[in-house]
N, C-alpha and C positions, 0 to 999 in steps of 0.2 A: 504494500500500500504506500502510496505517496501522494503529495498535494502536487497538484500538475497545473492549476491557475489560480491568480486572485481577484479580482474585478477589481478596478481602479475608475469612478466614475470622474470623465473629462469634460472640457468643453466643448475642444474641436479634436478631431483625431489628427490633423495635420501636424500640428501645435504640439501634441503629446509625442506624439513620433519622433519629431526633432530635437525633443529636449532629450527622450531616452536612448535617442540612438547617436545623438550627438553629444549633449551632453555628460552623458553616462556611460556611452560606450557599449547601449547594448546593443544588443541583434535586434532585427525585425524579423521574428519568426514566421509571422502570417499575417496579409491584408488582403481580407478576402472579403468582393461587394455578399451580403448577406441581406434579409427581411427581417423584420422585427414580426411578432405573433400574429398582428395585424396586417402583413402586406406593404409597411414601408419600407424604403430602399434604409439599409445601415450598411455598417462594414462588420466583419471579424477582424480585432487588430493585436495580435500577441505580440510584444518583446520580452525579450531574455536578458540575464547576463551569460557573456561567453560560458559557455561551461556550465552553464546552472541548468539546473533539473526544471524549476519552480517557472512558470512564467507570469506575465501579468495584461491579461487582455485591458485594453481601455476600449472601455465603455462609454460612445459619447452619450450623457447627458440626455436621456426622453422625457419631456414635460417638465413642470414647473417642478416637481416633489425631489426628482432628480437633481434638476438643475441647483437646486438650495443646498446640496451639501457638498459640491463640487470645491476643495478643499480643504473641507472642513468633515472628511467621511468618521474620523475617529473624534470630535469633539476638540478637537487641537491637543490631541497628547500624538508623541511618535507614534505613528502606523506600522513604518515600514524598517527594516532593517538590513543596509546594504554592506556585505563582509568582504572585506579586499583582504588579499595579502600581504601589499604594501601600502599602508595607510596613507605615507607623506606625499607617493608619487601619487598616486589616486586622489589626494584633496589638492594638493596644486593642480593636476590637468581639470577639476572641474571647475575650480577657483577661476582657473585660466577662461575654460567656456561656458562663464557668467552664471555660473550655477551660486546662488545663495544661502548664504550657511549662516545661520542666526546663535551660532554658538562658536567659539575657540576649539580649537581641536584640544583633549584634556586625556589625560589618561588615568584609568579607574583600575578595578582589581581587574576587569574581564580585558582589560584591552584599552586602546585608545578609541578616541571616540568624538563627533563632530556631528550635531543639528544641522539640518539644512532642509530647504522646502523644493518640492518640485516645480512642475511648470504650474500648477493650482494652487501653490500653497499648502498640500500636505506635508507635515515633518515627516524626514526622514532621519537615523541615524547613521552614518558612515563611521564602519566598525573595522579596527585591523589592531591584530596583534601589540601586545604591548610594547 
């Protein structure tokens, strides 16, 4: 058994694309035109990181109920947690492609560690080795 996605609800899916595959460096797994249950046109959009099992489909955003928690899916605590191997080169290259980190990189018992928001505004933490 394994987790194999997590919804990540977006604004635009273009938008989301480029922050995670630019930004962050990951894959574009899949963008595929798809139908919502109703018959409207959507997409399927999975990214990865290199090597990871887990992906995370983004979800544009249907309807207003939607819409209202785009950024904010966990209440403003970290959602997400992204595990590098090498910490320092991994937050400078995103430092570099204007990625936002609303905390100092710090190091705790489990590792170093650094808040940052995606392209919404959800926290994420970047996690590596002590």
């Amino acid at each position: 058994m394994r987790l194999h996605l997590a919804a990540l609800v977006v604004a635009d899916y273009d938008l989301a694309i480029r922050f995670f595959v630019d930004a962050l460096g990951f894959d574009l797994v899949e963008d595929t035109p798809s139908l919502t249950n109703d018959g409207r046109p959507k997409r399927w959009v999975v990214v990865r990181p290199p090597g990871g099992e887990t992906g995370i489909l983004l979800a544009q955003a249907d309807g207003e109920h939607q819409r209202a928690v785009v950024g904010d899916q966990c209440a403003g605590r970290v959602a997400f947690f992204l595990q590098v191997d090498d910490f320092d080169s991994a937050y400078d290259r995103m430092v570099a492609k204007g990625v936002e980190f609303v905390t100092a990189p710090r190091t705790e018992s489990y590792g170093r560690v650094a808040v940052f928001l995606d392209v919404e505004g959800n926290k994420w933490d970047l996690l590596g080795p002590a």
